[in-house]
Kinemage of the C-alpha trace (Angstrom):
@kinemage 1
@onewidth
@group {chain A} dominant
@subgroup {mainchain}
@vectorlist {calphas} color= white
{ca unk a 1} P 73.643 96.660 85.657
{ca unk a 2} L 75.292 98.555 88.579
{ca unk a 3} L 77.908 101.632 88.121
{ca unk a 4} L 80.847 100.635 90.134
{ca unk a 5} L 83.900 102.816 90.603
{ca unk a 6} L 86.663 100.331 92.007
{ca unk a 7} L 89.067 102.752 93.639
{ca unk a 8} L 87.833 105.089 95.882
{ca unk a 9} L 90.125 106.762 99.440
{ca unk a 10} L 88.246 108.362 102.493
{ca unk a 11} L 89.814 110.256 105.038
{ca unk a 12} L 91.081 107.069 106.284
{ca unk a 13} L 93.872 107.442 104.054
{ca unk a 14} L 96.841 109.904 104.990
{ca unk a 15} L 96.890 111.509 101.745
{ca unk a 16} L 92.511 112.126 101.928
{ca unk a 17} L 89.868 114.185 103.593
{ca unk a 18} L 86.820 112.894 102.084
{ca unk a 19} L 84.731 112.270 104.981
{ca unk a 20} L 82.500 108.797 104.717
{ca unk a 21} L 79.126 111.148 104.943
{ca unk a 22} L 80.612 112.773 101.814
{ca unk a 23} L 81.621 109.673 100.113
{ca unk a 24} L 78.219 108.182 100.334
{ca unk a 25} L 76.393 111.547 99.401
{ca unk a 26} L 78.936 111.589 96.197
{ca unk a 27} L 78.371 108.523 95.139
{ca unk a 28} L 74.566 108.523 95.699
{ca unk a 29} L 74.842 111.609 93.610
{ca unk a 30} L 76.517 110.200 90.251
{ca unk a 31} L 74.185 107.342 90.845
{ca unk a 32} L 76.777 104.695 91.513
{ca unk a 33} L 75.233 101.065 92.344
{ca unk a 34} L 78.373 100.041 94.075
{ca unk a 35} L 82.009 101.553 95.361
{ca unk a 36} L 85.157 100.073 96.353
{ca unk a 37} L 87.249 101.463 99.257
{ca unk a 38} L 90.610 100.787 98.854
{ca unk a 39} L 92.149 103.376 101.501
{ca unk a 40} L 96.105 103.183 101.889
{ca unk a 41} L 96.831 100.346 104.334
{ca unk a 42} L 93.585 100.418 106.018
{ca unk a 43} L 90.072 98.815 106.159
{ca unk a 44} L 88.311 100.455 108.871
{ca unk a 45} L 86.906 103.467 106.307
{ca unk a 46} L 85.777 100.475 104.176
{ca unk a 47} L 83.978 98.676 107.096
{ca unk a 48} L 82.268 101.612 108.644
{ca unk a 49} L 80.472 102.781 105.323
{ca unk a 50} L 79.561 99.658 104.402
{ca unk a 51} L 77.377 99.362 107.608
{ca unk a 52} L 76.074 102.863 106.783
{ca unk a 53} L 75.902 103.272 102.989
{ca unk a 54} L 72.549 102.522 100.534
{ca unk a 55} L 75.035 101.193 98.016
{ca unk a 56} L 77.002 97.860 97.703
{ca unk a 57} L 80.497 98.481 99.570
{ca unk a 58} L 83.463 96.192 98.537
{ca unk a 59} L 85.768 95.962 101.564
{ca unk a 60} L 89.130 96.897 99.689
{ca unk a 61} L 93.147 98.052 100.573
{ca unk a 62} L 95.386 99.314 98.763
{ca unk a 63} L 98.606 97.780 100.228
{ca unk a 64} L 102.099 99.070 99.728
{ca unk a 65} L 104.240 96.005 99.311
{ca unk a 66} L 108.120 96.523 99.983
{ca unk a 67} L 108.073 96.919 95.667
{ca unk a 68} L 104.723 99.030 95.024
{ca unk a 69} L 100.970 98.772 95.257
{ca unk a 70} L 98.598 96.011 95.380
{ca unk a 71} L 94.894 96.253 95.751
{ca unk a 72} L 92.808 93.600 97.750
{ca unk a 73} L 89.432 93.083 97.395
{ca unk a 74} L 86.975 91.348 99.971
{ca unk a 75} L 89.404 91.886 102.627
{ca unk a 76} L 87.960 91.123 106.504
{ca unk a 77} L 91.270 91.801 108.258
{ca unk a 78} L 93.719 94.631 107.835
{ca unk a 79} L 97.196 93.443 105.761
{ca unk a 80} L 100.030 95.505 106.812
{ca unk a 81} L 102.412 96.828 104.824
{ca unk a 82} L 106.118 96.130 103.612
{ca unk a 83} L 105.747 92.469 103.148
{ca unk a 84} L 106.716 91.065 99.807
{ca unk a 85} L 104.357 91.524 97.001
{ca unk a 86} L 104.589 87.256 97.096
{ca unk a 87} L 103.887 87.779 100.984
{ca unk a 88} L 100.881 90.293 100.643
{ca unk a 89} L 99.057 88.059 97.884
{ca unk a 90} L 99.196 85.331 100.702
{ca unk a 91} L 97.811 87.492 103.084
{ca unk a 92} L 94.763 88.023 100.639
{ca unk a 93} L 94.191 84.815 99.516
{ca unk a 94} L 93.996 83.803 103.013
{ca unk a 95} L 90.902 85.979 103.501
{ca unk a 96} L 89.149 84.386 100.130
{ca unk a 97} L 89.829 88.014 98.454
{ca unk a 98} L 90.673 89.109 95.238
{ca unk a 99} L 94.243 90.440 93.792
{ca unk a 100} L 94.397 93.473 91.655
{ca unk a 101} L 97.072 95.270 90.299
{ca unk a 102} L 96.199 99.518 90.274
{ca unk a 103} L 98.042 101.785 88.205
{ca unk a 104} L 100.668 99.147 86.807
{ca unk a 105} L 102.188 100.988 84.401
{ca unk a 106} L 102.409 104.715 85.501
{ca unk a 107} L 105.260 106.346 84.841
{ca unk a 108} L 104.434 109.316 87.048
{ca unk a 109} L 103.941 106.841 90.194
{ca unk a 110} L 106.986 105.715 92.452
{ca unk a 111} L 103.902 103.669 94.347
{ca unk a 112} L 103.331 101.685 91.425
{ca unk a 113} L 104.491 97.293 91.852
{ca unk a 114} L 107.757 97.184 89.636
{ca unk a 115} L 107.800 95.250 86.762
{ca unk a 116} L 110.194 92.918 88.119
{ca unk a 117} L 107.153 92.021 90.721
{ca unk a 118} L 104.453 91.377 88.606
{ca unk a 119} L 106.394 88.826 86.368
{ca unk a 120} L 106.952 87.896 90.339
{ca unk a 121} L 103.340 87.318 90.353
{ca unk a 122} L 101.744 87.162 87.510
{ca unk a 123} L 99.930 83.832 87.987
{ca unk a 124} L 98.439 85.367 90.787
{ca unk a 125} L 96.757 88.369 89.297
{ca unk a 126} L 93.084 88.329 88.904
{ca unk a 127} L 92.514 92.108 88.018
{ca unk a 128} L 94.336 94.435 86.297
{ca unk a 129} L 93.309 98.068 86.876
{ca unk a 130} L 93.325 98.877 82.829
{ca unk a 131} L 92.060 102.756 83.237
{ca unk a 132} L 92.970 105.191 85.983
{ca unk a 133} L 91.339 108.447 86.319
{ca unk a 134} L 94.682 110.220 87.788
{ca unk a 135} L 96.482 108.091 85.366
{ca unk a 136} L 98.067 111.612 83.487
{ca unk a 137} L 99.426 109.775 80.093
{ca unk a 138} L 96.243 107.202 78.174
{ca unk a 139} L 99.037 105.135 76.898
{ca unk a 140} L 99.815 104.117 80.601
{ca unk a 141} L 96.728 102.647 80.606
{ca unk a 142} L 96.520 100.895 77.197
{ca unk a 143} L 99.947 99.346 78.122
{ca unk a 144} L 97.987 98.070 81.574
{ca unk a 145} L 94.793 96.417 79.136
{ca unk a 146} L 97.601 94.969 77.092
{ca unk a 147} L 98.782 93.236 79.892
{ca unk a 148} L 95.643 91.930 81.083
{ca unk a 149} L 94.869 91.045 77.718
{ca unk a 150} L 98.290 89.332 77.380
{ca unk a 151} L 97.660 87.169 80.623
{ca unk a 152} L 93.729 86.519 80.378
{ca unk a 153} L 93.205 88.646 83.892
{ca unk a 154} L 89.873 90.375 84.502
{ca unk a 155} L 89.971 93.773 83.515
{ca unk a 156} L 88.821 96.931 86.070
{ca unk a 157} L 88.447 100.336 86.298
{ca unk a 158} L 88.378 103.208 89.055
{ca unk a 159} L 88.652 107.471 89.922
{ca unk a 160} L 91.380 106.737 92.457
{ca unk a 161} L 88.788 109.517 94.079
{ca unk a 162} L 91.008 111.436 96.947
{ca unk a 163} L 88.135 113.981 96.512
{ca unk a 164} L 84.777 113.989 96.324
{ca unk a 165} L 83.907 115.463 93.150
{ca unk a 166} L 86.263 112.609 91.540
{ca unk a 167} L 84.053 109.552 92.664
{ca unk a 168} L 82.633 108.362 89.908
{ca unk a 169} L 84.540 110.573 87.590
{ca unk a 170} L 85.251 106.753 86.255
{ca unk a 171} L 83.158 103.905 86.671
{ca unk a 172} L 82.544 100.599 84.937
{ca unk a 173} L 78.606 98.462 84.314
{ca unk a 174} L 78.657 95.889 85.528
{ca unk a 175} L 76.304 92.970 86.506
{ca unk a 176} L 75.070 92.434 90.137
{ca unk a 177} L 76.392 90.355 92.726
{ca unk a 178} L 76.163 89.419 95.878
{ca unk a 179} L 79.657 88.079 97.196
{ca unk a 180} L 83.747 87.340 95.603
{ca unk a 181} L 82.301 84.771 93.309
{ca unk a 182} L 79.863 86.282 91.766
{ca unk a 183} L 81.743 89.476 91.914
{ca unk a 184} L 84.653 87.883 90.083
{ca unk a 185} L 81.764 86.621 87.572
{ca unk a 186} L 80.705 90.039 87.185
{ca unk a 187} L 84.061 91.011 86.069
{ca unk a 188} L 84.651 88.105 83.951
{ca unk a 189} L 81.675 88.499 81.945
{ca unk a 190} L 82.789 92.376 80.668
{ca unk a 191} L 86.442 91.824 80.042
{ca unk a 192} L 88.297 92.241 78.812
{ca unk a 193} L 86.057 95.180 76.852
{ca unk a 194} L 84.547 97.453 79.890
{ca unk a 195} L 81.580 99.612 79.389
{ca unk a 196} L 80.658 102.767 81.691
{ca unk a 197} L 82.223 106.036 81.933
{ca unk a 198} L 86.139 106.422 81.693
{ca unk a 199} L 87.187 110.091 82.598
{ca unk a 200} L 90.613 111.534 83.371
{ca unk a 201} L 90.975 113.826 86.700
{ca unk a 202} L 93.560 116.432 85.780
{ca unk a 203} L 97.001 117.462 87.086
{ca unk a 204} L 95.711 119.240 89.513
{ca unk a 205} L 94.474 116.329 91.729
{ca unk a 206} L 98.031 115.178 92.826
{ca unk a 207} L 99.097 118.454 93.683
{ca unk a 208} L 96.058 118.352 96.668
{ca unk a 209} L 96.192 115.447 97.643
{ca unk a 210} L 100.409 115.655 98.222
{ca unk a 211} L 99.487 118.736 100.145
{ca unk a 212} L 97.285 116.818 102.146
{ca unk a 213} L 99.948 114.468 103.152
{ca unk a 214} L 102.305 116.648 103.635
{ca unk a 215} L 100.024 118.446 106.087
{ca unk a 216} L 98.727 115.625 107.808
{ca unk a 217} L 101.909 113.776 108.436
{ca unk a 218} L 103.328 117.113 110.145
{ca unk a 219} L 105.746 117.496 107.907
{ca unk a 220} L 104.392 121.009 106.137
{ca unk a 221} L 106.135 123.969 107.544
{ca unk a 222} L 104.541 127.662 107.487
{ca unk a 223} L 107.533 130.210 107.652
{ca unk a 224} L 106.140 133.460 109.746
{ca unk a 225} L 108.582 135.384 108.015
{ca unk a 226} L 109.964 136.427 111.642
């Protein structure tokens, strides 16, 4: 069995400064088999470190859709964002990847898809992300298992790492594989009840990481007091 944390960011996400040297020495470090990169509308963090990592590397985004977040898996080609959620499920399906749904039901999240989209796209679902580390309430998640219990999707789970003492904070066992099929087998055979490690992050974590933003889009300000 592999540990695989399904929602991991690098520094090729605006809101992240985990380097991909630290990523890899993070992950080799809580022993994790296999990692997912799903940076914020980007694949070229994913596509470096899986040339350079001694790990299985899924090739992931995390794509903000004109009404919230969808992840895809086994991407080869970037998907931008703002297209419809109906649009960006195309887009992946296209490539032969996978659709997953992160964070569904967070109530904290303005980045989470809208309810009105998943019933948008529900046939199309073949994840659902049914714990989040950075997920702050637990019912947020058991309301996202319900729904992929409700609608026979394969279940996941992830750290949402924007740090590198959060990879692998959260990871799920699963079997190994080689490619989407068998990767989609892999998930198939442990939902919807998911073994591993499932560990909240803390408060604390968003406050960073909108820092980070903030200062990396240019749009922190330092008063001198002059």
């Amino acid at each position: 069995m592999l540990k695989a944390d399904l929602h991991v960011h690098t520094e090729y996400s605006p809101d992240c400064l985990t380097s991909l040297d630290k990523v890899i020495s993070s992950s080799v470090k809580r022993g994790l088999g296999c990692i997912a990169i799903t940076d914020h509308n980007e694949i070229k963090g994913a596509l470096l470190l899986r040339d350079k990592a001694p790990f299985k590397v899924i090739i992931g985004e995390e794509i903000r859709t004109d009404m919230g977040e969808i992840i895809g898996y086994y991407l080869t080609k970037r998907i931008k964002p703002g297209l419809s959620p109906a649009e960006t499920v195309s887009k992946i399906r296209e490539q032969g990847g996978l659709v997953c749904i992160p964070h569904p039901f967070d109530r904290m999240r303005r980045s989470r898809l809208s309810f009105e989209a998943l019933r948008q796209i529900e046939n199309e679902i073949d994840i659902v992300e049914v714990f989040n580390s950075r997920n702050i309430y637990a019912a947020d998640n058991a309301k996202a298992k319900e729904f992929a219990l409700a609608r026979g999707a394969m279940v996941s789970a992830g750290s949402d790492a924007h740090w590198p003492w959060e990879i692998g904070r959260t990871y799920m066992d699963i079997a190994d594989f080689s490619d989407a099929g068998t990767f989609r087998e892999a998930l198939r055979s442990v939902s919807p009840q998911l073994t591993g490690t499932l560990k909240k992050s803390g408060l604390l974590v968003h406050v960073g990481t909108k820092t980070v933003k903030l200062i990396r889009s240019g749009e922190w300000r330092v008063e001198s007091g002059e």
